[in-house]
C-alpha positions as CSV (number, residue, x, y, z in Angstrom):
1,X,65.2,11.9,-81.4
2,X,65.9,12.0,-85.2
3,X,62.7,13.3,-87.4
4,X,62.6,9.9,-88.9
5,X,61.5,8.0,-85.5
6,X,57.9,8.0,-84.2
7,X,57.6,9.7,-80.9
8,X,54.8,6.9,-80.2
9,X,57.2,4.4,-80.1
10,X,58.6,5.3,-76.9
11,X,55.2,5.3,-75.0
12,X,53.7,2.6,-73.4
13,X,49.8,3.2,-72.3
14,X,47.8,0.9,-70.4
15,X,43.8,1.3,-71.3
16,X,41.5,-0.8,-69.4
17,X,38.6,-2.8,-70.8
18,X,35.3,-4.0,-68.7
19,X,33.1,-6.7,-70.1
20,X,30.3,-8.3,-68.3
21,X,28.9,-11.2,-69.8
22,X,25.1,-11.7,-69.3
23,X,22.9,-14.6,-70.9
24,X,20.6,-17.3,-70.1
25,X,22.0,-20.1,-68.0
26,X,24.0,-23.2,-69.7
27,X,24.9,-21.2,-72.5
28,X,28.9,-21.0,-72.2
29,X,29.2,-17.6,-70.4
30,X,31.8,-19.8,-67.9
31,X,33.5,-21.6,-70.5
32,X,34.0,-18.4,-72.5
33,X,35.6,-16.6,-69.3
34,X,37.6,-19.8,-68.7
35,X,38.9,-19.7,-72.4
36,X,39.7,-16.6,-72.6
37,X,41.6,-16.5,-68.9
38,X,43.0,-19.8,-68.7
39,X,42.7,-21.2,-72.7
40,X,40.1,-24.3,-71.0
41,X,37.5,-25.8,-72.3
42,X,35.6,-28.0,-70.1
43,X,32.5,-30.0,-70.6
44,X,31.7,-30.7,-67.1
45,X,31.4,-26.7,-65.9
46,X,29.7,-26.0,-62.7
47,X,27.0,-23.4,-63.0
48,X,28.4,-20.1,-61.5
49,X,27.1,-18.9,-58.3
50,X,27.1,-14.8,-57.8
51,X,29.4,-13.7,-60.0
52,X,33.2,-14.2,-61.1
53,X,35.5,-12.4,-63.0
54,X,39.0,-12.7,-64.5
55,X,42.3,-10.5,-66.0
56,X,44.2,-10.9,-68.5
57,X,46.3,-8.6,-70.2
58,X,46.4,-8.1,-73.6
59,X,48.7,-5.9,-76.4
60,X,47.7,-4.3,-79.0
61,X,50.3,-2.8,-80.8
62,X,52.1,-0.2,-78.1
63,X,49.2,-0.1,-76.1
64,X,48.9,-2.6,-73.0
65,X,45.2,-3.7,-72.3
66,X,44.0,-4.6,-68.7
67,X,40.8,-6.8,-70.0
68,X,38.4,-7.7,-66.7
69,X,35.4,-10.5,-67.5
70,X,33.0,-10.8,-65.5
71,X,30.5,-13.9,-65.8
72,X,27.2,-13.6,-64.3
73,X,25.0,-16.3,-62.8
74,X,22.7,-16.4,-65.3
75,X,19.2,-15.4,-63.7
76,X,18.9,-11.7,-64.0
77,X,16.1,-10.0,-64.0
């Protein structure tokens, strides 16, 4: 490798990202997993029951990012 190349260029890490999201209920915590996921929108969401969660993977610059949403029902206590 010539001294003018970036040895980082050659290296592709995968990091991993964990978000849950918590709220009250009929706020959008569906509709923001589903747009994120699946780029929906829908007005007619179903409440969630339990919990759900999605992947999607994501770059940022060389760096590969394994993003997992989880939406919660809404009632925690």
């Amino acid at each position: 490798m010539s001294p003018s190349m970036s040895p980082h260029l050659f290296v592709s890490e995968e990091e991993s990202l964990l978000a849950v999201l918590i709220g009250d209920s009929a706020v959008g915590k569906s509709n923001l997993l589903s747009r994120f996921s699946r780029d929906e929108f829908r007005l007619d969401s179903k409440p969630t029951i339990g919990v759900e969660f999605a992947y999607r993977n994501i770059r940022v610059g060389d760096k590969l990012i394994k993003a997992q949403i989880w939406d919660t029902a809404g009632q925690e206590r």
